[in-house]
C-alpha positions as CSV (number, residue, x, y, z in Angstrom):
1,X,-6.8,-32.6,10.8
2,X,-6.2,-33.5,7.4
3,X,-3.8,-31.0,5.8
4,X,-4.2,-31.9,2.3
5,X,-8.4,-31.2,3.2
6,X,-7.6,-28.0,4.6
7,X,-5.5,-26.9,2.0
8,X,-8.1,-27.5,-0.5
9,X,-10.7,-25.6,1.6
10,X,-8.1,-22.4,1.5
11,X,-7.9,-23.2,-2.4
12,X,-11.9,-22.4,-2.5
13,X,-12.0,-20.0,-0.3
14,X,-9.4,-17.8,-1.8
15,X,-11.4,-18.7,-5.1
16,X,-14.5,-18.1,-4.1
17,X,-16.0,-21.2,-5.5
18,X,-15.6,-24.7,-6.1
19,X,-15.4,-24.2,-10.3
20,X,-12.9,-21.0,-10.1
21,X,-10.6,-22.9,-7.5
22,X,-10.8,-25.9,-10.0
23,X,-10.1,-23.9,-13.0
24,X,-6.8,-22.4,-11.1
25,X,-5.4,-25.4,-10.1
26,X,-6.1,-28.0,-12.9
27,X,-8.2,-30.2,-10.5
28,X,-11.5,-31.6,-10.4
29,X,-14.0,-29.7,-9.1
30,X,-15.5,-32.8,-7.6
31,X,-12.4,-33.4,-5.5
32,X,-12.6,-30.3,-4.3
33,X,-16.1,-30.9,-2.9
34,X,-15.8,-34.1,-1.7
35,X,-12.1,-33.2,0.4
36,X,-14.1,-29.6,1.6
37,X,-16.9,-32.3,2.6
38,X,-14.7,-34.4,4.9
39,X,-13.2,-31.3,6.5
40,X,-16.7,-30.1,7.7
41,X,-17.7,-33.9,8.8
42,X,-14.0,-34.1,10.3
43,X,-14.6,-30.8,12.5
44,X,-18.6,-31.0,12.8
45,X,-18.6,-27.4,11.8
46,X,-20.3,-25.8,8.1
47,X,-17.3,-23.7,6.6
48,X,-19.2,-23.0,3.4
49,X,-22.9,-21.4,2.7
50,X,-23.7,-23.6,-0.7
51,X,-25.7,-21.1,-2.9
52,X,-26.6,-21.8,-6.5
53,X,-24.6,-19.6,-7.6
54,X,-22.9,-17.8,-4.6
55,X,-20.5,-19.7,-2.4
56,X,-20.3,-17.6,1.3
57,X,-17.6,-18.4,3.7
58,X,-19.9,-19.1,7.2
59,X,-18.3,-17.2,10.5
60,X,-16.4,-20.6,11.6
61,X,-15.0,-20.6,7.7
62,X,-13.7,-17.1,8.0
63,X,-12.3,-17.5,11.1
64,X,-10.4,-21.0,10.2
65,X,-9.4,-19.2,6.6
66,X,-8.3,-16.3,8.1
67,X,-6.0,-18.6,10.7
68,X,-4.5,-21.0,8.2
69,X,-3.9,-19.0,4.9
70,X,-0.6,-17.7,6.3
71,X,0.4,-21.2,8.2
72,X,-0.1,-22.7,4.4
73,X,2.0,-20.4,2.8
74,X,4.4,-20.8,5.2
75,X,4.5,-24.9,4.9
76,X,4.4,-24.1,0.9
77,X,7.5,-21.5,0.9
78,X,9.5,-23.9,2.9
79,X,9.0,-27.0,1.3
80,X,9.9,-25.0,-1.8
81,X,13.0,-23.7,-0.4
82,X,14.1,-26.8,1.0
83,X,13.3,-28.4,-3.0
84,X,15.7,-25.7,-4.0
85,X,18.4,-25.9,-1.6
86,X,17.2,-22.8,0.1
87,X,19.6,-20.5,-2.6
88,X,16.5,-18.8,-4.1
89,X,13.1,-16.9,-2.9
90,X,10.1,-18.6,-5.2
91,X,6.6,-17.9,-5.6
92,X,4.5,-14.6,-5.7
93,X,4.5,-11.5,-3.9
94,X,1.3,-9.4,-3.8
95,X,1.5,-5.8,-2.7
96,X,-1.4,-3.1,-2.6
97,X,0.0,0.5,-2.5
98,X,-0.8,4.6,-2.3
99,X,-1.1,5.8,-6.3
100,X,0.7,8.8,-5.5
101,X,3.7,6.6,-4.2
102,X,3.3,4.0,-6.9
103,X,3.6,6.8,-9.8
104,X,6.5,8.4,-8.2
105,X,8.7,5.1,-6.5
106,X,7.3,1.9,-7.0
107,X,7.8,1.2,-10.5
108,X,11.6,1.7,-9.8
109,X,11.5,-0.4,-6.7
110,X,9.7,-2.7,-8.0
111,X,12.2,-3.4,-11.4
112,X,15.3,-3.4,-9.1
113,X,13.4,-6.1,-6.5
114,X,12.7,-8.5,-9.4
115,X,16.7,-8.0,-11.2
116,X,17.5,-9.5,-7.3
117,X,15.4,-12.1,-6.9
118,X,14.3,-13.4,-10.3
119,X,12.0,-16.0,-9.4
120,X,9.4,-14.0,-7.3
121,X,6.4,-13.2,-9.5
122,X,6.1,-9.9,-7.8
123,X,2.6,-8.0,-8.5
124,X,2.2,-4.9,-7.4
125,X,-1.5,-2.7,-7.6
126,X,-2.3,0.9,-7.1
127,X,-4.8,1.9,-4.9
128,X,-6.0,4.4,-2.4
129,X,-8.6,2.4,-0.4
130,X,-8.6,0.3,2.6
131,X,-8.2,-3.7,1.3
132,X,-9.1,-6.6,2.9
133,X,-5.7,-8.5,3.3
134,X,-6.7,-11.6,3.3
135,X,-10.3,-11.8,1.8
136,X,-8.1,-10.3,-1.3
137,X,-5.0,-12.2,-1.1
138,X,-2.6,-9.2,-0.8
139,X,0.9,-10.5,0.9
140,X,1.9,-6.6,1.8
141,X,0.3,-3.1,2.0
142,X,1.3,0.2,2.1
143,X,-0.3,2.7,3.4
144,X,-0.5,6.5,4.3
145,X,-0.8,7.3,7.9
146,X,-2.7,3.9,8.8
147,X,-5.4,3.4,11.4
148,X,-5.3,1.0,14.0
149,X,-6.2,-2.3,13.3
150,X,-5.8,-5.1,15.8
151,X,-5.4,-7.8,12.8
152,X,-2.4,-6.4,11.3
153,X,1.0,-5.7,12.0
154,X,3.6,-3.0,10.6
155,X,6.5,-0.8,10.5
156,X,6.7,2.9,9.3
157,X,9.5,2.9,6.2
158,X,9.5,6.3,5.5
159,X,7.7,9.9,6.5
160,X,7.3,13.1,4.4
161,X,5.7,16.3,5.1
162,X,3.7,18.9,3.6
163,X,4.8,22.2,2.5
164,X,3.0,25.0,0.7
165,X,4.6,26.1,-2.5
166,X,4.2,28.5,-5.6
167,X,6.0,29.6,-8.6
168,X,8.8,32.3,-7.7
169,X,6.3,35.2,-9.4
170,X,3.8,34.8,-6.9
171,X,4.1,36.7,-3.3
172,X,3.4,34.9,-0.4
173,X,0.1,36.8,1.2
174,X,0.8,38.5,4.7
175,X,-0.8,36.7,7.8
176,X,-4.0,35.9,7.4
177,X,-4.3,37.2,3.9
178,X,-6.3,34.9,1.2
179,X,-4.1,33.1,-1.1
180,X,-4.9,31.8,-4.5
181,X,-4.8,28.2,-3.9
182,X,-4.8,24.7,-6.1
183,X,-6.1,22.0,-4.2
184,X,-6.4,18.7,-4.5
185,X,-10.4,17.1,-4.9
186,X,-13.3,18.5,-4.8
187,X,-14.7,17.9,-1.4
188,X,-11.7,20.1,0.2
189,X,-13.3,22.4,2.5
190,X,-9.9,23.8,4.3
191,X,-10.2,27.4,4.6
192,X,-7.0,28.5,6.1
193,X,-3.3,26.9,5.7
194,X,-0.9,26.9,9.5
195,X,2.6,27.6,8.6
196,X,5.8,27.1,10.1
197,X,8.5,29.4,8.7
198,X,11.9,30.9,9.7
199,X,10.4,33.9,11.1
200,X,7.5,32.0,12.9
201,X,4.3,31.4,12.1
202,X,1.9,32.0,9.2
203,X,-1.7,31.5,8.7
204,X,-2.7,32.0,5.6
205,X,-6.8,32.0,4.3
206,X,-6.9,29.9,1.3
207,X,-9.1,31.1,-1.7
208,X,-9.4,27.8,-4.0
209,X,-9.2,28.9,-7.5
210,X,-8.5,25.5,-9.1
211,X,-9.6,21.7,-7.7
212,X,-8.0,18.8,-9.8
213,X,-8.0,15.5,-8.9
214,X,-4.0,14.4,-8.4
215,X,-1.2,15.3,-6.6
216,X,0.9,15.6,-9.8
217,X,-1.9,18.2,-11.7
218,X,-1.7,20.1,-8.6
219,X,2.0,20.4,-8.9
220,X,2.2,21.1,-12.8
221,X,-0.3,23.9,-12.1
222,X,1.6,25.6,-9.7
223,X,4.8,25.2,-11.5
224,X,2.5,27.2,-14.1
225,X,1.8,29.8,-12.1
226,X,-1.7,29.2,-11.2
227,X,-1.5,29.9,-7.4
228,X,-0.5,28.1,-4.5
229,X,0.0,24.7,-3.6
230,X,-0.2,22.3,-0.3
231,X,2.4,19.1,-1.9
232,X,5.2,16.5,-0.2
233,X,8.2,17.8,0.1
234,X,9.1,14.8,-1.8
235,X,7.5,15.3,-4.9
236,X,8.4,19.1,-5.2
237,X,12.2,19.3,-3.7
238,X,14.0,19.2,-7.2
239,X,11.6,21.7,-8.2
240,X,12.4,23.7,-5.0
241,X,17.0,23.4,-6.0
242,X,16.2,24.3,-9.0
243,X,14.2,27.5,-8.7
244,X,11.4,26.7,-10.1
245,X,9.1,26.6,-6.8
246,X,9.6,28.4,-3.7
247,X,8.7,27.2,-0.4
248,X,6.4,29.2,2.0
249,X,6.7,27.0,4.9
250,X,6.0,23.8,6.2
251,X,2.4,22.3,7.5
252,X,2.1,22.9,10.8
253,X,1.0,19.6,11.2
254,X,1.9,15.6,11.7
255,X,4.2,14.4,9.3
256,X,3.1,11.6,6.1
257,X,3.9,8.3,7.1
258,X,4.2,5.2,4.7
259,X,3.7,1.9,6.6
260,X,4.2,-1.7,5.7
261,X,1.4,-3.9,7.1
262,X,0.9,-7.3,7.3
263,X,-1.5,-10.0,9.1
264,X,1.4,-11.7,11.2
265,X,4.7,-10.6,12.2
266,X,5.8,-14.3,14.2
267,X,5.3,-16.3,10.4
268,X,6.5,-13.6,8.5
269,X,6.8,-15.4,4.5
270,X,10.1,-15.0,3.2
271,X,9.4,-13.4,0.0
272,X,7.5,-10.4,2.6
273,X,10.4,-10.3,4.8
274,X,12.7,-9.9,1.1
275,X,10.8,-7.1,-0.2
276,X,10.7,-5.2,3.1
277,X,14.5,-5.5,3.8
278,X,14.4,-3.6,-0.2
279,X,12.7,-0.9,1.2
280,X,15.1,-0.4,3.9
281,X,17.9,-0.6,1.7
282,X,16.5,1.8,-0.5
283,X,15.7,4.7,2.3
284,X,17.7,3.9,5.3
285,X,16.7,6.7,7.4
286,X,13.3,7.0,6.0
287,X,13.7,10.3,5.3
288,X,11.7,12.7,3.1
289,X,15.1,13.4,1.4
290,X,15.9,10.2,0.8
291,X,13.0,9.8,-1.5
292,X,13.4,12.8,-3.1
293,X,16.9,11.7,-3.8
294,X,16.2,8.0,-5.3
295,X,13.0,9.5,-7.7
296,X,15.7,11.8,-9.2
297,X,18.9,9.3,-9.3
């Protein structure tokens, strides 16, 4: 198989077109064609569905893209290393993460990952829905308690867990009593929060007074006052040192967990392995602690 064919087919694919692959890489579009065309005559298969103006990946396309994106990248990253004497990590890094845990840690990671290795042309976006790893060229994802998916491999970084908190001039509601609750959206139908205190535990009937749309509204309004909130420990433990919330107990629940995920573990890219070896650096134990502790450092 010509490599230098099947790279080019990988260049339109990830494009999603002959014109937008040639505008990236400076090359004619005709080339393009013409190498794509001797790949499909080479293999006897139809990669591409040739619209007028849509270009579609046929099944046999997405299953070779899907199988030789990462093998490329891999050939690409080494014959850059070995260019470079193998001193420095090159090239970009493309991450999809949580919002919540982009607002409150990624920034941070993020600066002190590109201060150590310079050269990566790291880009990192913040979203809460499922991507498509490959169809969207994402090198990493994080995610929040992940699904199973038979494409992707991962590793759980770090866990949290859920705790109900309110300002100190609010009483905590006897069992079963309705609480004055903030909650987060607006499709929220709980009706009753399961504690897990010192002295045993709680169920308490929640009464939503206030829905907002973010985990950080929900926690300014309860530092107001407002009523009750279910938050990470994370994001509310310096609140909880100094005061200013109280905790009524835990979720009686399973814990958060944040997950790396990738589509292979065996050719894991360099610049992948790099960023997740940062994240163990930078919680260890993967602790909810331990990010409470580096937001507020």
């Amino acid at each position: 198989m010509d490599l230098l064919a099947l790279a080019d087919f990988n260049l339109v694919a990830r494009h999603g077109g002959f014109g937008r692959a040639a505008r990236a890489s400076g090359r004619p579009k005709a080339t393009l064609s013409r190498r794509v065309a001797d790949l499909e005559s080479s293999l006897e298969l139809r990669l591409l569905e040739r619209g007028t103006r849509v270009l579609k990946l046929t099944q046999e396309g997405q299953a070779l893209y899907e199988r030789t994106a990462v093998l490329l990248a891999e050939l690409d990253e080494t014959a850059t290393a070995i260019a470079s004497g193998g001193q420095r990590l090159r090239g970009r890094l493309r991450i999809s993460a949580p919002l919540l845990f982009c607002e409150f840690a990624m920034g941070k990671l993020s600066a002190e990952f590109a201060v150590k290795f310079p050269d990566v042309r790291l880009e990192v976006t913040a979203e809460d829905r499922p991507v498509d790893m490959v169809e969207e060229g994402y090198d990493l994802v994080i995610r929040v308690n992940p699904e199973a998916d038979e494409n992707l491999y991962g590793r759980m970084f770090l866990r949290d867990r859920l705790v109900v908190v309110a300002s100190p001039t609010l009483s905590r509601p006897a069992d079963d009593q309705p609480v004055a609750a903030v909650v987060r959206g607006f499709a929220d139908q709980t009706t009753e929060w399961r504690l897990k205190t010192a002295a045993g535990k709680l169920r308490l009937a929640v009464n939503p007074i206030l829905r907002l749309s973010s985990v950080i509204m929900v926690r300014d309004a309860v530092r107001v006052g407002a009523g009750a909130g279910l938050l990470p420990f994370s994001l509310v433990s310096h609140d909880l040192d100094a005061g200013r919330l109280v905790n009524w107990g835990d979720v009686d629940g399973p814990e958060i967990e944040l997950w790396t995920l990738y589509p292979s573990r065996r050719l894991l890219s360099a610049r992948v392995s790099a960023f997740l070896g940062h994240l163990k650096g930078a919680f260890p134990a993967g602790e909810p602690e331990e990010l409470a502790a580096y937001v507020g450092a």
